[in-house]
Jmol script that loads the backbone (N, CA, C; Angstrom):
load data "model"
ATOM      1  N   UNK A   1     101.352  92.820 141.775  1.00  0.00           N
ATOM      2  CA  UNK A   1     101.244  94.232 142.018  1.00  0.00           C
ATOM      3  C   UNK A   1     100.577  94.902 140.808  1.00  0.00           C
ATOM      4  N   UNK A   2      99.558  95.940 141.213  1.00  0.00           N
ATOM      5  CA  UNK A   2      98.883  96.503 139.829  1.00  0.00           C
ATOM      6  C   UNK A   2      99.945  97.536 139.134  1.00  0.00           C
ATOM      7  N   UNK A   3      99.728  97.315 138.033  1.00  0.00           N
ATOM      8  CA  UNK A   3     100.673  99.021 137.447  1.00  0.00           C
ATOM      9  C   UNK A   3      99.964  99.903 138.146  1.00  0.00           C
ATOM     10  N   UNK A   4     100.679 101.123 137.761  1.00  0.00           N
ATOM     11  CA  UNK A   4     100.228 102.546 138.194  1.00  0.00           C
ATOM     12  C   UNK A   4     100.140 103.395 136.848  1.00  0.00           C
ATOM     13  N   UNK A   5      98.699 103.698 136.738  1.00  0.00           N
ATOM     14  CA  UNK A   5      98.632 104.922 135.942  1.00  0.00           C
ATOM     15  C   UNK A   5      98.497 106.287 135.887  1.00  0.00           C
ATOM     16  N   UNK A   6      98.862 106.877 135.135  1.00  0.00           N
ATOM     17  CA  UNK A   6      98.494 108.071 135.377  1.00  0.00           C
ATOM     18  C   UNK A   6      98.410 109.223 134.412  1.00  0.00           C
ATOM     19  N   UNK A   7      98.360 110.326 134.313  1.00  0.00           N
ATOM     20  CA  UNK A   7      98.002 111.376 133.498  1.00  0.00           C
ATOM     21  C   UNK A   7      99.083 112.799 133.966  1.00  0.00           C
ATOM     22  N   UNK A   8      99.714 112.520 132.686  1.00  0.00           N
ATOM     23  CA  UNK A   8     100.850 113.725 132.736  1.00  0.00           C
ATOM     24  C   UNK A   8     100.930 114.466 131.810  1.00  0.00           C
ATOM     25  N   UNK A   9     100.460 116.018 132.022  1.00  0.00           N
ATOM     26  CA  UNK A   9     100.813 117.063 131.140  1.00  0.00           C
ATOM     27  C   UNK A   9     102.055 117.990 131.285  1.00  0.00           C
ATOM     28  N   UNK A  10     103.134 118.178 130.419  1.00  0.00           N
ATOM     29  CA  UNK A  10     104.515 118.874 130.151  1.00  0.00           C
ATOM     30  C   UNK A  10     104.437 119.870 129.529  1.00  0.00           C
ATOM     31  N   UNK A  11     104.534 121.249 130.155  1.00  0.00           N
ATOM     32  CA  UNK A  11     104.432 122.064 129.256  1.00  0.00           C
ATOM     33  C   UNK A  11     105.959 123.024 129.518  1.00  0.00           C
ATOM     34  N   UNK A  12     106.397 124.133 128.572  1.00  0.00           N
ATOM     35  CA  UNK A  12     107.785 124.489 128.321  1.00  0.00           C
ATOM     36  C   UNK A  12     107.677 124.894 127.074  1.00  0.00           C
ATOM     37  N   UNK A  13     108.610 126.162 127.115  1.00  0.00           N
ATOM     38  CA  UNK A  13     109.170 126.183 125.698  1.00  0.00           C
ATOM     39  C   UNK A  13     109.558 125.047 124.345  1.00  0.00           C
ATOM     40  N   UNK A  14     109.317 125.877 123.227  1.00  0.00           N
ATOM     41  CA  UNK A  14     109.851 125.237 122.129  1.00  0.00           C
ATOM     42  C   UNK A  14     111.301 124.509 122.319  1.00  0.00           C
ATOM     43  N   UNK A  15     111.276 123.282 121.596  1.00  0.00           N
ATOM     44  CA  UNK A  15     112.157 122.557 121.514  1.00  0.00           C
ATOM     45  C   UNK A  15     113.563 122.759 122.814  1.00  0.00           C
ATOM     46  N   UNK A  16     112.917 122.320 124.039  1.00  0.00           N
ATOM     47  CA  UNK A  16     113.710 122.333 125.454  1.00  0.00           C
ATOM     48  C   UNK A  16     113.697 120.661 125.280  1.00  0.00           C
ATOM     49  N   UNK A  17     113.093 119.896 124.861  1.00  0.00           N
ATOM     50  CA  UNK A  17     113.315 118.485 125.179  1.00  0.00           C
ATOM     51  C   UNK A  17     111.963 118.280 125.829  1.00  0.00           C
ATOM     52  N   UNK A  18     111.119 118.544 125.864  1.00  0.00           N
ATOM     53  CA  UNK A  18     109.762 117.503 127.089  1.00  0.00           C
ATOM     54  C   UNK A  18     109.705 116.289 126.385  1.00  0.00           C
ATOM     55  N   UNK A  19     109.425 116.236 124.794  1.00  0.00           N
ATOM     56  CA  UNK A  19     109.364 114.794 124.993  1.00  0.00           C
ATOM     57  C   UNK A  19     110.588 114.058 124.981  1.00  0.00           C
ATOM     58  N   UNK A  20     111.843 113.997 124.733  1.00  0.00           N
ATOM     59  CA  UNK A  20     112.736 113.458 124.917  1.00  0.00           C
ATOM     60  C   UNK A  20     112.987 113.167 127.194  1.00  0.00           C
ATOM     61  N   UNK A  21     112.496 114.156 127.935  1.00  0.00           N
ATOM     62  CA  UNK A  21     112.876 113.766 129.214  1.00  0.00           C
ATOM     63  C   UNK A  21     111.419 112.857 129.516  1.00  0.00           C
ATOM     64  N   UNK A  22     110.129 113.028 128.566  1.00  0.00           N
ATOM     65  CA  UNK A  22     108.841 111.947 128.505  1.00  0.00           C
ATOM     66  C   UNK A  22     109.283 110.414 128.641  1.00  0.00           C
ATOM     67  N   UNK A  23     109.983 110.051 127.221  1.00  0.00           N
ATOM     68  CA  UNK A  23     110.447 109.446 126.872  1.00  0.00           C
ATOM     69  C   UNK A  23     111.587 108.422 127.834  1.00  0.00           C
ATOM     70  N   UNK A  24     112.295 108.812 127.860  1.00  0.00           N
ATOM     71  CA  UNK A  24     113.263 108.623 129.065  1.00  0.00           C
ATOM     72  C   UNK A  24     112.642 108.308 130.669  1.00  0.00           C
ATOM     73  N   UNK A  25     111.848 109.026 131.006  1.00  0.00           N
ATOM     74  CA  UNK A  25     111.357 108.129 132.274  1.00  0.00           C
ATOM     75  C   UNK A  25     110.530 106.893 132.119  1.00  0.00           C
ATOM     76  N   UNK A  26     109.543 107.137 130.929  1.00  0.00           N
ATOM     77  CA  UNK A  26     108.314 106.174 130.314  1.00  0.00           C
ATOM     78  C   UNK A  26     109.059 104.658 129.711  1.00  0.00           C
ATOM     79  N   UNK A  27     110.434 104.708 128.880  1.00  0.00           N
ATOM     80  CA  UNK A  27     110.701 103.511 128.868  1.00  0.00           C
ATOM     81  C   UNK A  27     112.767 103.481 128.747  1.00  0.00           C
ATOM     82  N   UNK A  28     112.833 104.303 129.861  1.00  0.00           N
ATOM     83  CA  UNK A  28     113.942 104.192 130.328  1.00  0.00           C
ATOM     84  C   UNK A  28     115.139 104.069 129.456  1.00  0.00           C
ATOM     85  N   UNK A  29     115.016 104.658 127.672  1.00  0.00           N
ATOM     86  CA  UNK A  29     115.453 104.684 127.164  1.00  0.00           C
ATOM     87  C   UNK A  29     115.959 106.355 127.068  1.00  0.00           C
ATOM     88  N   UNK A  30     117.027 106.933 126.206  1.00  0.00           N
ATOM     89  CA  UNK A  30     117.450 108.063 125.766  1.00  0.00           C
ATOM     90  C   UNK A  30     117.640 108.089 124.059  1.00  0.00           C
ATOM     91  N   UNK A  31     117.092 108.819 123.300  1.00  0.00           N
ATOM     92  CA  UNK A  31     117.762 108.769 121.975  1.00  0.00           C
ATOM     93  C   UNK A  31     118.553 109.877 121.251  1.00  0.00           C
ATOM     94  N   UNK A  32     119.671 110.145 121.089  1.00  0.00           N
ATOM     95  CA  UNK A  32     120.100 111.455 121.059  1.00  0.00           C
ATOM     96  C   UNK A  32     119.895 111.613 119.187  1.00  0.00           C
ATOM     97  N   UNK A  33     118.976 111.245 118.678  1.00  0.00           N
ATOM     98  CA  UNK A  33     118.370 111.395 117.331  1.00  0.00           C
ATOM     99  C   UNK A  33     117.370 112.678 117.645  1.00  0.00           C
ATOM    100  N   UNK A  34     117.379 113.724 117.002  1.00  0.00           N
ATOM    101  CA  UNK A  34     116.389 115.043 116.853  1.00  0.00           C
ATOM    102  C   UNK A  34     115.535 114.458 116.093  1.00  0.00           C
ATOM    103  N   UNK A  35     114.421 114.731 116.334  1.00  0.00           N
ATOM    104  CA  UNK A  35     113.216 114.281 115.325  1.00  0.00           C
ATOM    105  C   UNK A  35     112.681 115.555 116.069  1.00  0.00           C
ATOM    106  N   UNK A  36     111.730 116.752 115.129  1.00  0.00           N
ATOM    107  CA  UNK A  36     110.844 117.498 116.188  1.00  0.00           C
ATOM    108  C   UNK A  36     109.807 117.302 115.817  1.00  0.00           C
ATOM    109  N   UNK A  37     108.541 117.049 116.971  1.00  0.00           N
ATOM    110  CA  UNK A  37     107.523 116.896 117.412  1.00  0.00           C
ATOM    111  C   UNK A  37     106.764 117.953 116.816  1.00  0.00           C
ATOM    112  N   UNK A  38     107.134 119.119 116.293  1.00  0.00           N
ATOM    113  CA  UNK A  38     106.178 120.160 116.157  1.00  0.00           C
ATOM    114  C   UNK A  38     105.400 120.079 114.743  1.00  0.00           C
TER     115      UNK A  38
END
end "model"
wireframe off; spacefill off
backbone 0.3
color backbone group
């Protein structure tokens, strides 16, 4: 079976989590460590 790719843009307020719920579907992990992205 081929993977599936694709192209996903998340947009939202400051620090709501997008990449943490990114993260979490992409490799089915959760990390409740804050690191911010900004």
């Amino acid at each position: 079976m081929t993977p599936l790719t694709s192209k996903v843009c998340v947009v939202g307020d400051f620090a709501v989590g997008k990449t943490s719920v990114v993260e979490r579907f992409v490799t089915n992990q959760f990390s409740d460590k804050y690191l911010s992205t900004v």
